[in-house]
mmCIF file of the N, C-alpha and C atoms, coordinates in Angstrom:
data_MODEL
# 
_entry.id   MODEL 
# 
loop_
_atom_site.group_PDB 
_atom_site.id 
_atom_site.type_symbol 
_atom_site.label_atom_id 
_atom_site.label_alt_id 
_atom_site.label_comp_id 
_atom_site.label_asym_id 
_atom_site.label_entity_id 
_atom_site.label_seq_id 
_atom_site.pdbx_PDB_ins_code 
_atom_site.Cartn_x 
_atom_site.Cartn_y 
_atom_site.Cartn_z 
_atom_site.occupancy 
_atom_site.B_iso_or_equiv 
_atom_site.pdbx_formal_charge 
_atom_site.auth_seq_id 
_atom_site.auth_comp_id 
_atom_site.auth_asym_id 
_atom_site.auth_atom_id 
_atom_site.pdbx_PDB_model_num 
ATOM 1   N N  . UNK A 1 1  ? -8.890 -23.358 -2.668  1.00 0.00 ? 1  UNK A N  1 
ATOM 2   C CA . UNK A 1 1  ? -9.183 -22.083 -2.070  1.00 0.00 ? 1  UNK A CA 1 
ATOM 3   C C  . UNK A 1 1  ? -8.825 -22.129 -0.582  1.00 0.00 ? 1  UNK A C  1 
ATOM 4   N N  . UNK A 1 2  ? -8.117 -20.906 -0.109  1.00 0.00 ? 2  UNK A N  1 
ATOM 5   C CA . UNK A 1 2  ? -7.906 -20.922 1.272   1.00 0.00 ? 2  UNK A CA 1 
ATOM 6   C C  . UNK A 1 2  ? -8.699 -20.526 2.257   1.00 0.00 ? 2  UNK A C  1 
ATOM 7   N N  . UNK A 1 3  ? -8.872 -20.376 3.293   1.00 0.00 ? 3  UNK A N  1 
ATOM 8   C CA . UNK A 1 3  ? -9.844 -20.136 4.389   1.00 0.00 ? 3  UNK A CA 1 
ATOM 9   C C  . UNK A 1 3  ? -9.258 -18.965 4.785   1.00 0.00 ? 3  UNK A C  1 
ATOM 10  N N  . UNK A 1 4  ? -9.991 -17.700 5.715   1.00 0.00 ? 4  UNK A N  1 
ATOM 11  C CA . UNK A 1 4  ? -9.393 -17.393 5.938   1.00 0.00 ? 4  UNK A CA 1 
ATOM 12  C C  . UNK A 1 4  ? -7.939 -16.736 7.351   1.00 0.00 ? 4  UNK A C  1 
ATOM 13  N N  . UNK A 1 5  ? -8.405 -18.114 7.836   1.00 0.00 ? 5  UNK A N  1 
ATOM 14  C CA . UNK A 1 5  ? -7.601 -18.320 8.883   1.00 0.00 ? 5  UNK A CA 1 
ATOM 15  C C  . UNK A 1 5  ? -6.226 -18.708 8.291   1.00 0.00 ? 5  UNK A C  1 
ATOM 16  N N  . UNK A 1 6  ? -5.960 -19.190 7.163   1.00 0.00 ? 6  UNK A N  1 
ATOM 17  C CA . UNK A 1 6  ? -4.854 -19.805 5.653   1.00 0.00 ? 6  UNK A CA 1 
ATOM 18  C C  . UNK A 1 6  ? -4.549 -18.792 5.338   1.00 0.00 ? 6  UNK A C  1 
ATOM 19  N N  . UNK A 1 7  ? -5.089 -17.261 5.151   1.00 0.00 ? 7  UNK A N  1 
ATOM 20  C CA . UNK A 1 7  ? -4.409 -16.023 4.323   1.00 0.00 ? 7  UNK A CA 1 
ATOM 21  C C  . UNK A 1 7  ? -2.723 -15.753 5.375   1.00 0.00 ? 7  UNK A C  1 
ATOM 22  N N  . UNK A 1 8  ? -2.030 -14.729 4.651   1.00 0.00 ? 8  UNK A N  1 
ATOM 23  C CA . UNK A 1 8  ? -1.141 -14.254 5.266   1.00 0.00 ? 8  UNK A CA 1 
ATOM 24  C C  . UNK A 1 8  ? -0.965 -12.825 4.530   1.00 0.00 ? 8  UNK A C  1 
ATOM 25  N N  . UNK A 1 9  ? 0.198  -11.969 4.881   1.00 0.00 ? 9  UNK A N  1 
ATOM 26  C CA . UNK A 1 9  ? -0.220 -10.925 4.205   1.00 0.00 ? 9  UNK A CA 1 
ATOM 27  C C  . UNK A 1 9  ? 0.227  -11.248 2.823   1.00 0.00 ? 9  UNK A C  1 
ATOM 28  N N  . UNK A 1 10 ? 1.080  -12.150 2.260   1.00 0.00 ? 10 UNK A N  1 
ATOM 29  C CA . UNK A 1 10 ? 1.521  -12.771 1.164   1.00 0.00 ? 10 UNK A CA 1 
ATOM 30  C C  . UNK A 1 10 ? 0.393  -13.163 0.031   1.00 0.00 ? 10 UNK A C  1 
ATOM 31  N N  . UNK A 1 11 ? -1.075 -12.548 0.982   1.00 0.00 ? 11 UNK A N  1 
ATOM 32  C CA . UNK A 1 11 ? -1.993 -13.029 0.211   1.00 0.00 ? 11 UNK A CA 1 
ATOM 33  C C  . UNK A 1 11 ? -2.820 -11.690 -0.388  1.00 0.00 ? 11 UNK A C  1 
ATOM 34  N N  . UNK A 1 12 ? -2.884 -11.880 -1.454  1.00 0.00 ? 12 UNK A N  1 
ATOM 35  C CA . UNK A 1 12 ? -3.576 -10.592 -2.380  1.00 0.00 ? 12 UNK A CA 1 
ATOM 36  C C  . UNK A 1 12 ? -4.481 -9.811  -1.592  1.00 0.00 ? 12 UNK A C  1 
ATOM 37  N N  . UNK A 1 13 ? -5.666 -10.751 -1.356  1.00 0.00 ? 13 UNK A N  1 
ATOM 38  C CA . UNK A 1 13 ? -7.067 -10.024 -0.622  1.00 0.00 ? 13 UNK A CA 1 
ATOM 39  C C  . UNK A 1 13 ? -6.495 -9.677  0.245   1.00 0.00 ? 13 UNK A C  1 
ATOM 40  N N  . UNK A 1 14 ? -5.598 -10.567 1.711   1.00 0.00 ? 14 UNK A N  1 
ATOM 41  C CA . UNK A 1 14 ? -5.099 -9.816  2.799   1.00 0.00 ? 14 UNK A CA 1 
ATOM 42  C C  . UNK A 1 14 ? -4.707 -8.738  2.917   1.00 0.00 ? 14 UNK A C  1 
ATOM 43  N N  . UNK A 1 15 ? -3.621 -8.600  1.820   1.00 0.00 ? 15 UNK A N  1 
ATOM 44  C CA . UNK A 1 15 ? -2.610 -7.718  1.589   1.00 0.00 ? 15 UNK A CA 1 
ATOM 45  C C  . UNK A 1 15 ? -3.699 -6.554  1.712   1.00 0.00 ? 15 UNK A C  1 
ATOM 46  N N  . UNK A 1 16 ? -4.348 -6.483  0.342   1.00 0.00 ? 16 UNK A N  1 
ATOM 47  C CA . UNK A 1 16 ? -5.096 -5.570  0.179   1.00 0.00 ? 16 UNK A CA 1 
ATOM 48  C C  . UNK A 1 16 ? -5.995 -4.780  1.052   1.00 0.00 ? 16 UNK A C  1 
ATOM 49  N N  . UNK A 1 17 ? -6.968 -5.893  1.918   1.00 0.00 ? 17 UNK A N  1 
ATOM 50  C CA . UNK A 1 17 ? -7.442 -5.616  2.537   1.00 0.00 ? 17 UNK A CA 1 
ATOM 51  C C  . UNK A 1 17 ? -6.948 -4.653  4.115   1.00 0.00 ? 17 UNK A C  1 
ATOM 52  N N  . UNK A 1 18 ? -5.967 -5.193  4.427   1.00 0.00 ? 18 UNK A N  1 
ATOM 53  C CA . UNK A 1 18 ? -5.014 -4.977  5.792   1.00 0.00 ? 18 UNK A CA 1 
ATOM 54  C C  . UNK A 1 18 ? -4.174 -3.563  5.213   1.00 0.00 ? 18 UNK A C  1 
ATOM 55  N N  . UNK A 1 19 ? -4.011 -3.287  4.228   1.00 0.00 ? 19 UNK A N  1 
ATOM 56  C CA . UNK A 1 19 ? -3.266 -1.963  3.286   1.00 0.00 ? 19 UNK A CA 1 
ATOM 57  C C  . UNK A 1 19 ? -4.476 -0.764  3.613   1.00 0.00 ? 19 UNK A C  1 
ATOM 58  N N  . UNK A 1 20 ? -5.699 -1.441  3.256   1.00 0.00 ? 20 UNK A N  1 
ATOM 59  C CA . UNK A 1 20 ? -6.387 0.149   3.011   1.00 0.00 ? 20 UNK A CA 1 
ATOM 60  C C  . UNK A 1 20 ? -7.061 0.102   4.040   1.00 0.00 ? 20 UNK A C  1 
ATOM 61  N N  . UNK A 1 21 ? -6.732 -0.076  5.332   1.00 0.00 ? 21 UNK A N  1 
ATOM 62  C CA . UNK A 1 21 ? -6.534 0.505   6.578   1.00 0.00 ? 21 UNK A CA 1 
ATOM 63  C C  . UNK A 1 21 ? -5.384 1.716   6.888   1.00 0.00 ? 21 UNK A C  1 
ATOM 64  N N  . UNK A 1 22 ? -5.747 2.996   6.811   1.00 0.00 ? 22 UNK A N  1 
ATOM 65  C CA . UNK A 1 22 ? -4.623 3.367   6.772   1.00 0.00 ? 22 UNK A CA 1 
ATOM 66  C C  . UNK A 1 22 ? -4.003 3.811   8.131   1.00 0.00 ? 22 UNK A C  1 
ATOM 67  N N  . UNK A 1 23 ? -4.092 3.686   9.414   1.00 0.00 ? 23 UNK A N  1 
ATOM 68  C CA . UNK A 1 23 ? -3.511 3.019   10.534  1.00 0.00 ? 23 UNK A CA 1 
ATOM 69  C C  . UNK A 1 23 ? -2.720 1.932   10.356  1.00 0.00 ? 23 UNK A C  1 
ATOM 70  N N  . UNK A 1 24 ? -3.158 0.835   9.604   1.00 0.00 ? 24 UNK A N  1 
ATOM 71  C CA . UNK A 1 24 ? -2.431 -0.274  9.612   1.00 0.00 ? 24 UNK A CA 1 
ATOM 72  C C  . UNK A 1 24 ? -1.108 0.040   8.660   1.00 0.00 ? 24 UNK A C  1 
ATOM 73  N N  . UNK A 1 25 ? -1.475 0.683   7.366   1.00 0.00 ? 25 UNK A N  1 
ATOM 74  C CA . UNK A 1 25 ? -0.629 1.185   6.287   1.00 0.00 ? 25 UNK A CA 1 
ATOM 75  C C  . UNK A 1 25 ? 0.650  2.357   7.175   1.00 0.00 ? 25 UNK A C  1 
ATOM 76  N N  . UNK A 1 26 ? 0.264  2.945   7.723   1.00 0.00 ? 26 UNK A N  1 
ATOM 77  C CA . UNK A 1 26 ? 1.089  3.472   8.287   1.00 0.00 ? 26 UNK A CA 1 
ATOM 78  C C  . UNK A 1 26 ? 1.832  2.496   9.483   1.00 0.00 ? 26 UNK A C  1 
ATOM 79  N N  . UNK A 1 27 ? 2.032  1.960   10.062  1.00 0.00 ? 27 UNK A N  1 
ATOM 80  C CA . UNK A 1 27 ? 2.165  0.707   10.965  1.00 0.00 ? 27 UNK A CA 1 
ATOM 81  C C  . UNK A 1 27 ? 3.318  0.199   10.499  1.00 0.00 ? 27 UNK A C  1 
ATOM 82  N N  . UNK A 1 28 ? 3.007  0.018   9.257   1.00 0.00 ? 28 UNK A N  1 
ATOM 83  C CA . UNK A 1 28 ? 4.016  -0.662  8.787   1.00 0.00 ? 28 UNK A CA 1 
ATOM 84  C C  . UNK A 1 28 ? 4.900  0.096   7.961   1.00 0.00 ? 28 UNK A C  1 
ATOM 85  N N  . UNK A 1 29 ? 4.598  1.177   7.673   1.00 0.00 ? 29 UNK A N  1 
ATOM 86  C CA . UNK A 1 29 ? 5.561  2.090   7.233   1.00 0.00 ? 29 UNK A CA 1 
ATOM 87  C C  . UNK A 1 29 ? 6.592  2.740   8.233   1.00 0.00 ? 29 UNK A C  1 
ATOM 88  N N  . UNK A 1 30 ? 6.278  2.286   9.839   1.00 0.00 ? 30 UNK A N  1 
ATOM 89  C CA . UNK A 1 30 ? 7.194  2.999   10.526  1.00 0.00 ? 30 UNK A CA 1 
ATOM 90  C C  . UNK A 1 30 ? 7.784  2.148   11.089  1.00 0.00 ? 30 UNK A C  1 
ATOM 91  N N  . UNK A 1 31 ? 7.659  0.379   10.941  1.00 0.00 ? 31 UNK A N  1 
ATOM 92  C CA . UNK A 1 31 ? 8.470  -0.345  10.575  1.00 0.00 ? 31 UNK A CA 1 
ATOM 93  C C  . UNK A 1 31 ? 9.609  -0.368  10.057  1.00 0.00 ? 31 UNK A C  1 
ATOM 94  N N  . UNK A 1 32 ? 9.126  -0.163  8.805   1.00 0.00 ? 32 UNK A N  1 
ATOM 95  C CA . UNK A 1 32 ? 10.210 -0.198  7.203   1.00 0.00 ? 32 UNK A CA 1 
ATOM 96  C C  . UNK A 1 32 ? 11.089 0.517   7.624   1.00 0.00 ? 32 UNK A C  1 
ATOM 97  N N  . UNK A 1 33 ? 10.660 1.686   7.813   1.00 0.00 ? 33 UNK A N  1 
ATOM 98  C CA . UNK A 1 33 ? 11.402 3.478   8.103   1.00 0.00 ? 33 UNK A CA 1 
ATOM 99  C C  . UNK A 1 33 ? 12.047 3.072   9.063   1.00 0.00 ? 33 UNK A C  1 
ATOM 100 N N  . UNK A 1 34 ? 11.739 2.540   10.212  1.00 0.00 ? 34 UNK A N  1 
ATOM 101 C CA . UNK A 1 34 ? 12.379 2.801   11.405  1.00 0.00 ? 34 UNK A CA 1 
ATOM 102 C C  . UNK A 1 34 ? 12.337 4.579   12.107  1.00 0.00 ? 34 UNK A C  1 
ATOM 103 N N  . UNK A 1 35 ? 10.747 4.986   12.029  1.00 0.00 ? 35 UNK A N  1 
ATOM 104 C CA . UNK A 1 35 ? 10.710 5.727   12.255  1.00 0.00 ? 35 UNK A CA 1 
ATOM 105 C C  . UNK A 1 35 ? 9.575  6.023   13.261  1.00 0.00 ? 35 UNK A C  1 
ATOM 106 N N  . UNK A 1 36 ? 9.330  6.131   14.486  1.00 0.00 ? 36 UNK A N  1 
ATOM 107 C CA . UNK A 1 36 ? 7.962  6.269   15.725  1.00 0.00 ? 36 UNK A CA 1 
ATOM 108 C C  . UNK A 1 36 ? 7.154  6.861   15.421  1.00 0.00 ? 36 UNK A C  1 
ATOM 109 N N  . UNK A 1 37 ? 7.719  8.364   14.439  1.00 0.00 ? 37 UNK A N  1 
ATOM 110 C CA . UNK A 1 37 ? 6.829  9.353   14.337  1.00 0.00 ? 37 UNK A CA 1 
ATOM 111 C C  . UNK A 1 37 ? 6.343  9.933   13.029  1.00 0.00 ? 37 UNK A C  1 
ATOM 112 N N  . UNK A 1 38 ? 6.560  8.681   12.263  1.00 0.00 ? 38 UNK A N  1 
ATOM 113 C CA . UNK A 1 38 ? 6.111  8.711   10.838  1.00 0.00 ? 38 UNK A CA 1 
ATOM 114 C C  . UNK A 1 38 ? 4.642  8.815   10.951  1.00 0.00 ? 38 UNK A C  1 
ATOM 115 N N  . UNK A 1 39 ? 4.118  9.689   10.058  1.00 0.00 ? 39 UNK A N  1 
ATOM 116 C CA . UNK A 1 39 ? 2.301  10.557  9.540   1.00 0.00 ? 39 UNK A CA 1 
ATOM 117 C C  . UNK A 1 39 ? 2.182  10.551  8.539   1.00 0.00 ? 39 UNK A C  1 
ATOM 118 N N  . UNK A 1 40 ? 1.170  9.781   8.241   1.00 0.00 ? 40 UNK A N  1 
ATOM 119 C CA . UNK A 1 40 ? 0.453  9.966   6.588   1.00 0.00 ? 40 UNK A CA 1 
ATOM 120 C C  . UNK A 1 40 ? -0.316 11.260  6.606   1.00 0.00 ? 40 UNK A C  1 
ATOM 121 N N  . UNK A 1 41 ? -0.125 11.455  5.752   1.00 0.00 ? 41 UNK A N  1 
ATOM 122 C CA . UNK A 1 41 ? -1.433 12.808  5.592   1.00 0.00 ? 41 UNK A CA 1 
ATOM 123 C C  . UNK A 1 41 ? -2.381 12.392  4.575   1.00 0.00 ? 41 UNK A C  1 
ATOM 124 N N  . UNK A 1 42 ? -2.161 11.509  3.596   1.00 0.00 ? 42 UNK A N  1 
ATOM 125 C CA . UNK A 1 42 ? -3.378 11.074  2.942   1.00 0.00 ? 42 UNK A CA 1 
ATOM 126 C C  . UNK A 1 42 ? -4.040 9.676   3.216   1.00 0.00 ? 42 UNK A C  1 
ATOM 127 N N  . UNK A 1 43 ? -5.090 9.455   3.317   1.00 0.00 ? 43 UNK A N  1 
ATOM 128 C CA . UNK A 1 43 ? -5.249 7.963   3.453   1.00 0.00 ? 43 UNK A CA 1 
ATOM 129 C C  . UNK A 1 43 ? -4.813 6.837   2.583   1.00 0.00 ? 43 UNK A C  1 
ATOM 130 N N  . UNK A 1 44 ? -4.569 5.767   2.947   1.00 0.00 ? 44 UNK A N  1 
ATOM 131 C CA . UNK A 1 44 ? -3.656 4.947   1.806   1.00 0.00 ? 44 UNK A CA 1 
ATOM 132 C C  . UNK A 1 44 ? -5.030 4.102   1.071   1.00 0.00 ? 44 UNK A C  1 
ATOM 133 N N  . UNK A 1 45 ? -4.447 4.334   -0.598  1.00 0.00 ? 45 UNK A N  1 
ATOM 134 C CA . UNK A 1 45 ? -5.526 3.714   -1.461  1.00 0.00 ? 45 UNK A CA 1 
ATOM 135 C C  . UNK A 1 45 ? -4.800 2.548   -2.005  1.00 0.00 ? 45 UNK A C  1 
ATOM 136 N N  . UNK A 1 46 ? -5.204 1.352   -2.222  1.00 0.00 ? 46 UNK A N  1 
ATOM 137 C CA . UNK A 1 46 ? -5.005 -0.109  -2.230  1.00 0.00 ? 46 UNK A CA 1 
ATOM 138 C C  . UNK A 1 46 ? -5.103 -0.194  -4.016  1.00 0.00 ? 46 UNK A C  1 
ATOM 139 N N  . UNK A 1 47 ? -4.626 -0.910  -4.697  1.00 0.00 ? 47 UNK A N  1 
ATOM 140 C CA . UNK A 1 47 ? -5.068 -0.592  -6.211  1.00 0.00 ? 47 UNK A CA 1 
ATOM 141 C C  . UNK A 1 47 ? -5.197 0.850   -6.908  1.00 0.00 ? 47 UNK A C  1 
ATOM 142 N N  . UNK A 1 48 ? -4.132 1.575   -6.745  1.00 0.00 ? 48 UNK A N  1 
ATOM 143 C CA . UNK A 1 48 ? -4.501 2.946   -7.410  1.00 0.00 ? 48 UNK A CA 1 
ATOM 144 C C  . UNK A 1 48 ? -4.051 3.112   -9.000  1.00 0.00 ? 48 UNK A C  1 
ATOM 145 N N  . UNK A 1 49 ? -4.692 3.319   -9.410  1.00 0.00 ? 49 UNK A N  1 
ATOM 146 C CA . UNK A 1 49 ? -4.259 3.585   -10.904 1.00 0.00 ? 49 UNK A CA 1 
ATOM 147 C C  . UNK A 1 49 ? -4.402 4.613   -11.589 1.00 0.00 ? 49 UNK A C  1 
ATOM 148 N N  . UNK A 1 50 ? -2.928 5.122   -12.201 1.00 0.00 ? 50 UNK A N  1 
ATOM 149 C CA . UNK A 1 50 ? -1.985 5.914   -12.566 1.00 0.00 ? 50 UNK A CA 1 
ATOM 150 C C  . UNK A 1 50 ? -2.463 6.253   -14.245 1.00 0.00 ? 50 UNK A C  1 
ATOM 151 N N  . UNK A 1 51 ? -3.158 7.138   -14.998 1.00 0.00 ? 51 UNK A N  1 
ATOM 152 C CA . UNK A 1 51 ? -3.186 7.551   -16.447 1.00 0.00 ? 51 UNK A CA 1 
ATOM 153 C C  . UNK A 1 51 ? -2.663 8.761   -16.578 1.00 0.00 ? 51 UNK A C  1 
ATOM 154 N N  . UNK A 1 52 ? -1.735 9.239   -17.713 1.00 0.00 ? 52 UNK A N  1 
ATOM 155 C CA . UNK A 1 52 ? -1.452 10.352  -17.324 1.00 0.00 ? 52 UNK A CA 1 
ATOM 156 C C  . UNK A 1 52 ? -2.229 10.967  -18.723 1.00 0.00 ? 52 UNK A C  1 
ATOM 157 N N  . UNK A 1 53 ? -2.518 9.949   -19.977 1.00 0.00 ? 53 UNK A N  1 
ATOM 158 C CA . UNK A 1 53 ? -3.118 10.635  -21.476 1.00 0.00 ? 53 UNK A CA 1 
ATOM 159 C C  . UNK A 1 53 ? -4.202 9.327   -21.392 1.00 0.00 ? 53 UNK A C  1 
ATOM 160 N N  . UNK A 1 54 ? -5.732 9.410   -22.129 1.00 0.00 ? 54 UNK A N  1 
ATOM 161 C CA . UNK A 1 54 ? -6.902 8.999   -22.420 1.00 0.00 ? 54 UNK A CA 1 
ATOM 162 C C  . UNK A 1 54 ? -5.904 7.853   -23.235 1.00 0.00 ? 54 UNK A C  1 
ATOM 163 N N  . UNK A 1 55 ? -4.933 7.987   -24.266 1.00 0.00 ? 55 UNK A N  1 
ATOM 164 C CA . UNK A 1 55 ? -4.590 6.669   -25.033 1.00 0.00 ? 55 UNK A CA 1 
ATOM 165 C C  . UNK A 1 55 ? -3.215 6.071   -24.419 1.00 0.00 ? 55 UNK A C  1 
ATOM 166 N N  . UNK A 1 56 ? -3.079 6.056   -23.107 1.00 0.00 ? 56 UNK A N  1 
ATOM 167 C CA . UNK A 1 56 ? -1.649 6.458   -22.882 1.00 0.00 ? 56 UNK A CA 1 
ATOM 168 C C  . UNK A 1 56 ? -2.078 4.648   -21.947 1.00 0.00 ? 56 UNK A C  1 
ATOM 169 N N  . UNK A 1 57 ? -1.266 4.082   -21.801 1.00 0.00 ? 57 UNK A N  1 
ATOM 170 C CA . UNK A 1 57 ? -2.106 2.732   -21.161 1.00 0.00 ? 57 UNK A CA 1 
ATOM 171 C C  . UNK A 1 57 ? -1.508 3.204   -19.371 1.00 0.00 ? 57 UNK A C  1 
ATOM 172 N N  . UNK A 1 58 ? -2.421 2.446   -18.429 1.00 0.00 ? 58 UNK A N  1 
ATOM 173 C CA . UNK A 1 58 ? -2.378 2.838   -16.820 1.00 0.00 ? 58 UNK A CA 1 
ATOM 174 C C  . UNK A 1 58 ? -1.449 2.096   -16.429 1.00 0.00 ? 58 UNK A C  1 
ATOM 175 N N  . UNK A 1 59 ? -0.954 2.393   -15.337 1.00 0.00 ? 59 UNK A N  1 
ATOM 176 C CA . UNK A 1 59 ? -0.056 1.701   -13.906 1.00 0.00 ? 59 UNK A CA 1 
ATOM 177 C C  . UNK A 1 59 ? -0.595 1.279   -12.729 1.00 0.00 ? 59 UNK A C  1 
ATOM 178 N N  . UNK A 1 60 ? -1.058 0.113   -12.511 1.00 0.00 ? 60 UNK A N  1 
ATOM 179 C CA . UNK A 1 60 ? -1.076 0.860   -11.359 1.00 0.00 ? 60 UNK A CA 1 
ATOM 180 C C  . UNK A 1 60 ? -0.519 -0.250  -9.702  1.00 0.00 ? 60 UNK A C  1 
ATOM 181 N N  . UNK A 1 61 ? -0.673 1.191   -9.145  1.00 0.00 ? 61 UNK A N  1 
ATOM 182 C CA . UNK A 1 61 ? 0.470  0.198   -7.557  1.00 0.00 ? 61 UNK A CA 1 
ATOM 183 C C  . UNK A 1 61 ? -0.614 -0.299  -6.645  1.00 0.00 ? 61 UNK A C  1 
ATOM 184 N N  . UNK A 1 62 ? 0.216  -1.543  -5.864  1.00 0.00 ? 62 UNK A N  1 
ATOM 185 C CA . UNK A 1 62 ? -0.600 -1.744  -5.038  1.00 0.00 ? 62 UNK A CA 1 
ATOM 186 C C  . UNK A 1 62 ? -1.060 -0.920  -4.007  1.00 0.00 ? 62 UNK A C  1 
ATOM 187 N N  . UNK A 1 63 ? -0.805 -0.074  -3.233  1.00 0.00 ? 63 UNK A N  1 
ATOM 188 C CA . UNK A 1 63 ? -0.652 0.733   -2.500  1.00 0.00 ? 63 UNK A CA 1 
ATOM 189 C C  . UNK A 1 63 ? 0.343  2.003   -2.355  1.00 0.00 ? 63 UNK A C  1 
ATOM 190 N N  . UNK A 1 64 ? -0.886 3.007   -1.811  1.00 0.00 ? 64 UNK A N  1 
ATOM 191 C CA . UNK A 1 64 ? -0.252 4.228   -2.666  1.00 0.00 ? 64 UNK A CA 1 
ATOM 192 C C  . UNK A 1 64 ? -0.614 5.356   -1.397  1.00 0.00 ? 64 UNK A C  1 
ATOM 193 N N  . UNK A 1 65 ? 0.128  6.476   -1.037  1.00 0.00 ? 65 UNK A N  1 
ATOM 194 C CA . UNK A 1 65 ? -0.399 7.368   -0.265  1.00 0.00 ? 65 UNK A CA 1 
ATOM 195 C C  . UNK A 1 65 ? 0.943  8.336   -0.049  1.00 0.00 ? 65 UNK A C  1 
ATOM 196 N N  . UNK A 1 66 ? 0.504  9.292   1.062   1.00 0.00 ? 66 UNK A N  1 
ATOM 197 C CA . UNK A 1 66 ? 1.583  10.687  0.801   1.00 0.00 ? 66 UNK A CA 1 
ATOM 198 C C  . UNK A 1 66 ? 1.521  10.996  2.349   1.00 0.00 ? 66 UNK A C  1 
ATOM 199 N N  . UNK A 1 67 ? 2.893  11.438  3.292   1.00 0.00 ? 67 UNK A N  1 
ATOM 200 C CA . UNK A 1 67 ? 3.144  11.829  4.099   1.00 0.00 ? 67 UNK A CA 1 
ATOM 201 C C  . UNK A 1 67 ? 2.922  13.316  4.079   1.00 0.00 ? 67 UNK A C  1 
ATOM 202 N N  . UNK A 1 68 ? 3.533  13.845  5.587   1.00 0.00 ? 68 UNK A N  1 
ATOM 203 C CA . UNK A 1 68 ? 3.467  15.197  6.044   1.00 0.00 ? 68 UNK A CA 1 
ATOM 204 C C  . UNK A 1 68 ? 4.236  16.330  5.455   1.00 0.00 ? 68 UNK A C  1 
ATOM 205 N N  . UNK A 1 69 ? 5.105  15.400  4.322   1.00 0.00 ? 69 UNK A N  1 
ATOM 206 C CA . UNK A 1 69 ? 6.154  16.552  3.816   1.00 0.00 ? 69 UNK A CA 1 
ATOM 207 C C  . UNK A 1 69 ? 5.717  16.260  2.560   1.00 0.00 ? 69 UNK A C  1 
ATOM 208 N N  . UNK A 1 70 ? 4.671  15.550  1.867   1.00 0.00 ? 70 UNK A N  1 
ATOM 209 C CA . UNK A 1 70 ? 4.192  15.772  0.875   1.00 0.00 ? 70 UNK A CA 1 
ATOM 210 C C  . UNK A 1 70 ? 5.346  14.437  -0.510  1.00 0.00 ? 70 UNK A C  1 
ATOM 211 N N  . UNK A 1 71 ? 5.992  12.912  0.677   1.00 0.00 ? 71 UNK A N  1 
ATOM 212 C CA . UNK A 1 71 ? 6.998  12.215  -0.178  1.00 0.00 ? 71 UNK A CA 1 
ATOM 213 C C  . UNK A 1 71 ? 5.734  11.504  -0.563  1.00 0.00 ? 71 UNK A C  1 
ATOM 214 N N  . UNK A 1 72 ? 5.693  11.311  -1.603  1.00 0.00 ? 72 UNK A N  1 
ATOM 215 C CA . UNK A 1 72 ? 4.801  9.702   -2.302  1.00 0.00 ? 72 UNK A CA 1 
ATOM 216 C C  . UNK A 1 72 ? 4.781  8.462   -1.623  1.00 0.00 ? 72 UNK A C  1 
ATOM 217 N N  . UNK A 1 73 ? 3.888  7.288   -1.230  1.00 0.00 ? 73 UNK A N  1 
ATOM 218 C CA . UNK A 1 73 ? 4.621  6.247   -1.114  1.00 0.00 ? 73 UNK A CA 1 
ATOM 219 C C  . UNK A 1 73 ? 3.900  4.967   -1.655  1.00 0.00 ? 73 UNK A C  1 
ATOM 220 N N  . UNK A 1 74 ? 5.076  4.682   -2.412  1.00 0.00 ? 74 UNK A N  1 
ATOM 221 C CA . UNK A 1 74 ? 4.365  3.661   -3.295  1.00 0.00 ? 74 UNK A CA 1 
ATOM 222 C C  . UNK A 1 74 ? 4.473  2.355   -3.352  1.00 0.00 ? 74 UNK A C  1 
ATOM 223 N N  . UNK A 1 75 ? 3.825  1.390   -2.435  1.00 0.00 ? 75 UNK A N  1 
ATOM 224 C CA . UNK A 1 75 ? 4.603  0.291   -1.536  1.00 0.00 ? 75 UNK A CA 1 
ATOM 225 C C  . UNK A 1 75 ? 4.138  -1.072  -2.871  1.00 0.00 ? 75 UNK A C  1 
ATOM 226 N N  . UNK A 1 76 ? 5.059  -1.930  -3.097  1.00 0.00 ? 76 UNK A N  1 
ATOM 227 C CA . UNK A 1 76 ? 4.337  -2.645  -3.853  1.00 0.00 ? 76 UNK A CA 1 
ATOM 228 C C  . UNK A 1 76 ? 4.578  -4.654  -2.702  1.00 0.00 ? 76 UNK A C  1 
ATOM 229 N N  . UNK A 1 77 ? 3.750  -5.456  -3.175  1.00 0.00 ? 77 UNK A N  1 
ATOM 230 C CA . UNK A 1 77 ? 3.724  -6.345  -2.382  1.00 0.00 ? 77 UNK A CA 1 
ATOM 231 C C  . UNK A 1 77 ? 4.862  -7.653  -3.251  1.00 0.00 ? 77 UNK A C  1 
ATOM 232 N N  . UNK A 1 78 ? 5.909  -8.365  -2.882  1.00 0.00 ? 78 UNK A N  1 
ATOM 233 C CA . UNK A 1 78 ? 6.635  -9.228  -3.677  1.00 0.00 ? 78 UNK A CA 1 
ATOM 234 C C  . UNK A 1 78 ? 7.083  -10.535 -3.059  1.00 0.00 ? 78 UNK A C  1 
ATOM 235 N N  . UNK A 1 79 ? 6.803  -11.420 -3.727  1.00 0.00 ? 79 UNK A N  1 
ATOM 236 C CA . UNK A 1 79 ? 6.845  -12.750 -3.019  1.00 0.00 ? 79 UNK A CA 1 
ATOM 237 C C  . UNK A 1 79 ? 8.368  -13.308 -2.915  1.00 0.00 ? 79 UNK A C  1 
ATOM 238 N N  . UNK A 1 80 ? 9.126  -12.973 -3.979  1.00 0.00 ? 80 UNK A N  1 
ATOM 239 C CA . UNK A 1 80 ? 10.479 -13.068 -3.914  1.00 0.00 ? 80 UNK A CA 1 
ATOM 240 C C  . UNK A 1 80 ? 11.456 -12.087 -4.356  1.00 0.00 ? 80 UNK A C  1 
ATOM 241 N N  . UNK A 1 81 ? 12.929 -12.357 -3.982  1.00 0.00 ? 81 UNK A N  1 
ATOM 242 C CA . UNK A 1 81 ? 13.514 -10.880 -4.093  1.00 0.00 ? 81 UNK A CA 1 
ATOM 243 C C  . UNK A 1 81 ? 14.148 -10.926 -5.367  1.00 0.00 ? 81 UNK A C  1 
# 
């Protein structure tokens, strides 16, 4: 078990945890983007899961939330490419 001075964001709980901040979630979305003036409009939810029918089996992403123009964003976390 790691400590958590040992996590990185490579690490589940981190990840997770540091995601559903959604300041931080956005942070890094204007990173990615390369964009200053990128705005979430929804707060970002960490583990969201997706049913669309009662027998239909779920999805779900690691992180999930929606900008000012209403794009999805559905970030998932991957250790290799």
């Amino acid at each position: 078990m790691k400590t958590l001075q040992e996590l990185t964001l490579l690490d589940k709980f981190l990840f997770d945890e540091a995601m559903d901040d959604t300041e931080t979630y956005q942070a890094l979305l204007r990173i990615i983007l390369g964009d200053d003036n990128f705005k979430l409009l929804s707060p970002s939810q960490t583990e969201k899961e997706f049913r669309t029918a009662p027998w239909l089996r779920s999805i779900r992403v690691d992180v999930f939330s929606m900008d000012v123009t209403g794009t999805i964003y559905n970030t998932e976390m991957q250790r290799k490419n």
